[in-house]
N, C-alpha and C positions, 0 to 999 in steps of 0.2 A: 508562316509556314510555306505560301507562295514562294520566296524567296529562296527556303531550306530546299526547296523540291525542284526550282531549278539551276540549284548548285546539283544535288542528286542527278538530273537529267545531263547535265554537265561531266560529273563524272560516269555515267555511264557512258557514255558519248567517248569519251578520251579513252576508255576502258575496252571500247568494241575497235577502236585507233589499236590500239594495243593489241590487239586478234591478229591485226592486218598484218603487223609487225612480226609477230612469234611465226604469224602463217607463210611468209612469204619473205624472210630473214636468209632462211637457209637454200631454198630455190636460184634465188639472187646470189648468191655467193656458191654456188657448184664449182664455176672454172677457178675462182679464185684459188679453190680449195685444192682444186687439184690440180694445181699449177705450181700454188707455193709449197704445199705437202704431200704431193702425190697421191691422195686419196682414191681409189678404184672408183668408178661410176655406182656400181653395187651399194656399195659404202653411203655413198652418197645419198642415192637411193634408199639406201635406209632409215637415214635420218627423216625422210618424210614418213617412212614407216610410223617410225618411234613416235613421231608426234602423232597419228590417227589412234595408232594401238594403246598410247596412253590417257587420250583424252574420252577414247571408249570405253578403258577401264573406268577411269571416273565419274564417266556419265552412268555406267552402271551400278558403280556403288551410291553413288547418291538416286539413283531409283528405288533404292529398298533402303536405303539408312539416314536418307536426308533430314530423319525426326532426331538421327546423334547429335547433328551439327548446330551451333548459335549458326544462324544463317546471316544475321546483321553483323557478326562479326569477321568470318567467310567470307561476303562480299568486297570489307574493308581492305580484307589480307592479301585479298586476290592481287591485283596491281602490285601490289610489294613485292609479292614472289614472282609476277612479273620481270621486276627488276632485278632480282636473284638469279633467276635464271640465265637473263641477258647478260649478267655482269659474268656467271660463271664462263657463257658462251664466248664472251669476248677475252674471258684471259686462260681458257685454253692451252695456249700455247705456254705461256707462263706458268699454270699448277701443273701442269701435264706436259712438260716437255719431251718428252718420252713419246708419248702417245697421243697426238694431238686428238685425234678423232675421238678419245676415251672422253676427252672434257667435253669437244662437240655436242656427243652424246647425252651426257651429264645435264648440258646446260639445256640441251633439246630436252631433256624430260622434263627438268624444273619447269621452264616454260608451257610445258603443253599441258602440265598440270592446272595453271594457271590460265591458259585456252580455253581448257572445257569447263573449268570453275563458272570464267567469263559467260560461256557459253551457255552452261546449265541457269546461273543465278539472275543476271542482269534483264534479259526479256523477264523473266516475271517481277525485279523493282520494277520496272517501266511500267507490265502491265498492273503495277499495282496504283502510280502514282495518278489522283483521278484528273481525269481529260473527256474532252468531248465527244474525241472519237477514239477510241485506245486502238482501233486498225491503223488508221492512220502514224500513231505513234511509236507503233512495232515496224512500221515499215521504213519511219525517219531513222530507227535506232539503227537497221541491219543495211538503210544506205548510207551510213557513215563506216561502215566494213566497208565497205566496196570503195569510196573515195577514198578513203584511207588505204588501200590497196595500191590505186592509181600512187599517191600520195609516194607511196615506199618503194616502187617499181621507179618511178622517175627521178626520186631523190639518189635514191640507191645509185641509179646508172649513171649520173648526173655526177655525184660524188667520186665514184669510182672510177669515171671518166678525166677529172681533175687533179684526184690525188692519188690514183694508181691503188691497183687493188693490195698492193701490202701494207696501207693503211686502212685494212678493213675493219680494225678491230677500233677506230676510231668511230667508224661510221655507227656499231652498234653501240658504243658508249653515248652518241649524239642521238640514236635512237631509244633509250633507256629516259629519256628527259620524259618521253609521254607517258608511263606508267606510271613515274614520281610523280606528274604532274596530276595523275588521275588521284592517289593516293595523298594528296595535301587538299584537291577537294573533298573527297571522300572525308574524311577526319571534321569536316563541320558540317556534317550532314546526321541526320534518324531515318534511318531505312525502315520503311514503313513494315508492320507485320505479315509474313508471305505464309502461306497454307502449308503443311508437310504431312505424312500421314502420321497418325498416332503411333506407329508402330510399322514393322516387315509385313503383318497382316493385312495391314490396311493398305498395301500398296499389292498384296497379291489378288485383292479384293477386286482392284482396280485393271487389272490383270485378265481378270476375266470376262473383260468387257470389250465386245470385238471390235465398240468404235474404237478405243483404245488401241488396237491393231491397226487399224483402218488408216489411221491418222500417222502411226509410226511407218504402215507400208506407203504412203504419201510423201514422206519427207524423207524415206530411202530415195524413193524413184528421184525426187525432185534432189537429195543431194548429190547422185551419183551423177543426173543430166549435168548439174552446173559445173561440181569438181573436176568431172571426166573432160571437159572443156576448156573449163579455167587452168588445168595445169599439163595438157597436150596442145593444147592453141600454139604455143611459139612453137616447139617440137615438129607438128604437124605442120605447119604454115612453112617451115624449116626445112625440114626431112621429105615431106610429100609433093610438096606444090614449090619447090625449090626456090623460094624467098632469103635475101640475106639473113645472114644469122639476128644483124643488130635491130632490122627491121623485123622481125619477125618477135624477139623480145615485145620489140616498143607494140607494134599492133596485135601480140598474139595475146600478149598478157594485159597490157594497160589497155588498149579498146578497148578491149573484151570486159575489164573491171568499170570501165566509165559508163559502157552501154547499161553494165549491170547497175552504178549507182543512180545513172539517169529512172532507168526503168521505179527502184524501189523509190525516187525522190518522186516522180510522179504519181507514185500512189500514197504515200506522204500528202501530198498535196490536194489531191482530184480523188481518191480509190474509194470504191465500193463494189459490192459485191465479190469477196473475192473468190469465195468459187467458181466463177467463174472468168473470171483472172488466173486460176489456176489453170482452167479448163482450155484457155487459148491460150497460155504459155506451154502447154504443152505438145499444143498441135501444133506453132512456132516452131518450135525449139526439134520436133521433128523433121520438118522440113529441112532447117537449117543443117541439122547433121547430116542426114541423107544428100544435101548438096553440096556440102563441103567436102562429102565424102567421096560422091562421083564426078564433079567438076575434072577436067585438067587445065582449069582455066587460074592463074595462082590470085587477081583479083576478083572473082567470083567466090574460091574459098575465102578468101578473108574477108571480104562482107558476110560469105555465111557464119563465121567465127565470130566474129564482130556480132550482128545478130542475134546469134545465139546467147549471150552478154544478157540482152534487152527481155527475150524470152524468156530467159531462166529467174529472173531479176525478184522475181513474187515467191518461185516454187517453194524455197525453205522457209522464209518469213511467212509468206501466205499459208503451211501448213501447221505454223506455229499459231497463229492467227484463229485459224479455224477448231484446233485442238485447244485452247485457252478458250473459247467459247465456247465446246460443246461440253467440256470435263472442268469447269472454275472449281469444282472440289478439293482436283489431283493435285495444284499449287507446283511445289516444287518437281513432285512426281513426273508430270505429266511432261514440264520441260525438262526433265533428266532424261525420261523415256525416247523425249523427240529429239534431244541431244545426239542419243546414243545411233538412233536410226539414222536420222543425216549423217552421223560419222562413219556409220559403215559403209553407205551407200558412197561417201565419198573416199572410203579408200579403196571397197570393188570395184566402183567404176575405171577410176585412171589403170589401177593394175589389169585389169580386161585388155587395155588395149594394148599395154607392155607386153603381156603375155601373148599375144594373136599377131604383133609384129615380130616376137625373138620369132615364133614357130613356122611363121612362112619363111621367113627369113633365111630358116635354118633348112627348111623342106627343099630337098633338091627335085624335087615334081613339079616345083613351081617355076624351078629357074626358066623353063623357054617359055610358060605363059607371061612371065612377066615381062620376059625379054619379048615376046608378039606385039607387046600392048606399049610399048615402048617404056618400060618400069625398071628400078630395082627391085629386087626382092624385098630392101628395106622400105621402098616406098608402095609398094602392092602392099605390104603386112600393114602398115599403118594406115590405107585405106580401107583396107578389110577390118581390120578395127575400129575404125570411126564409124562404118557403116553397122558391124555389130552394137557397138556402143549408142547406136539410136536406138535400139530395144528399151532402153529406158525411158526416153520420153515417149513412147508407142505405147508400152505398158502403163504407164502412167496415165493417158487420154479417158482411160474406163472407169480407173480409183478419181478422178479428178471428177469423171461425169457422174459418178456414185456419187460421190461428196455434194455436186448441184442437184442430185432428183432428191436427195436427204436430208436437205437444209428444213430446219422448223421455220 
């Protein structure tokens, strides 16, 4: 059984590789896209829509119907459609000649069905498989996302640096090998029994229980700090604090994912207490935005960027953490629930700051403040937005210190 269960650990490991991938596939490939196909930025921009709004749908169907689903069997599939997705994404051009971005999209939703699957299912095999310290081990699982992130940003750049980006549809076929490869562990594995409620009743039950709120408004706050970071970092490092574009990729996004896998690898290794880990990742993660927001200094902001990486590195995992301790009932429930709230958070976050840069941008009352202070309008907006976009970690400091005066 030792042995079945770190094959299981194994594939969930290649399987949360596989998040990194679907999540950060289509980021990576923007200019390609719209270089070789003329795609609008909007468009583009959508595509990261698609993937949030579909994997929130899924988080909330399996919050009330996850007692439909074989769950052992679920888990299996998941990595497959994986690969389904990716394989649609990469031949695009081919079913869809016509219409490239039709298949984009297409292959964007397969995958992100298979995202939030991941996302729903896998922390609770983990948390089910027994171990000595199961904190510990939810926190090894979500720092192989974040390596895995580094992993696909440098590969990515690195390939497409070599083989030019019109052989992009190679590089996603060479990235399809990790979800097969999850999916042939998976197959000699028994996925241990996981909790679901009996029925839609037994989850509205659950519903009415405000730690249940408590815990989901934790892993908002905490996923809109990380997301709203992790995918304005290059942008902003870019756009505000005038960093090359190639440098600003390489430290906005891969730092930023390393500091994040350092951070969750060392509470893998060393962690306790985590509310209180939550509690100073979030006063952190304040600072850091606030100062990368008012620096005009361009290595000042990206230490704070960078940092902030390190900061945030607990907030989703540790809110998973602590809601899998207080509610072991809710089973499936509880991480569909937490699912669904980190994925909102992380798609109001980054959109807060899009929207607060079109509008100064576009505000002709700002044109001579910005020109006073020595700005564009498009770099005033996007400072004004990183420093509204700390409201989250801010808000966050009081549900984190609730969560340490509440611990049993």
């Amino acid at each position: 059984m030792k042995n079945n269960y770190k094959r299981l650990k194994l594939a969930c490991y290649t399987t949360n590789i596989s998040m990194s991938v679907v999540g950060n596939l289509s980021p990576v490939l923007f200019l390609t896209f719209r270089s070789l196909y003329g795609i609008s930025y909007s468009l583009l921009g959508l595509l990261v829509l698609i993937n949030f709004v579909t994997q929130l749908t899924i988080d909330l169907i399996f919050s009330f119907f996850s007692h439909k689903f074989n769950i052992a069997k679920t888990v299996k599939f998941t990595p497959l459609l994986t690969s389904i997705g990716l394989l649609l994404y990469a031949l695009a051009p081919v079913i869809f000649p016509q219409n490239i971005y039709l298949g984009l999209a297409v292959g964007t939703v397969v995958f992100s069905v298979s995202g939030s699957l991941s996302e729903v299912l896998i922390s609770p095999v983990i948390a089910e498989i027994p171990a000595k310290d199961p904190d510990r081990e939810m926190s090894k699982l979500h720092s192989i996302y974040a390596w895995g992130v580094v992993f696909v940003i440098i590969f990515s750049t690195i390939f497409l640096l070599l083989f030019k980006s019109q052989n992009w549809q190679i590089l996603a076929f060479i990235l399809m090998l990790v979800p097969i490869f999850s999916s042939i562990l998976f197959a000699g594995t028994e996925i241990p029994p996981i909790e679901t409620p009996e029925k839609a009743t037994g989850a509205l039950h659950l519903l009415g229980n405000r730690g249940v709120w408590l815990c989901v408004l934790a892993i908002f706050l905490g996923g809109a700090t990380e997301c709203t970071m992790a995918q304005w970092a290059s942008g902003y490092l870019e756009g505000a604090l005038g960093i090359e574009k190639v440098w600003g990729d390489i430290f906005g996004v891969a730092i930023f994912s390393l500091m994040l896998g350092m951070g969750r690898t060392i509470y893998a290794k060393k962690g306790k207490n985590i509310e209180n880990v939550l509690f100073l990742g979030a006063l952190g993660a304040s600072v850091c935005y606030v100062t990368a927001a008012l620096s005009d200094m361009p290595v000042i902001g990206l230490i704070a960027c960078a940092l902030t990486g390190f900061c945030v590195s607990m907030l989703w995992p540790g809110s998973l953490i602590v809601a899998s301790e207080r509610f072991p009932q809710g089973g499936v429930f509880i991480f569909a629930m937490m699912a669904a709230g980190g994925d909102l958070g992380a798609s109001i976050g980054p959109q807060l700051i899009g929207i607060i840069t079109d509008a100064v941008a576009a505000s002709p009352k700002l044109y001579e403040f910005a020109l006073n202070i020595s700005l564009s309008q498009e770099q005033l907006g996007m400072k004004l937005g990183m420093l509204v976009a700390a409201i989250f970690p801010i808000c966050a400091i009081p549900v984190y210190h609730y969560l340490q005066k509440s611990k049993k």
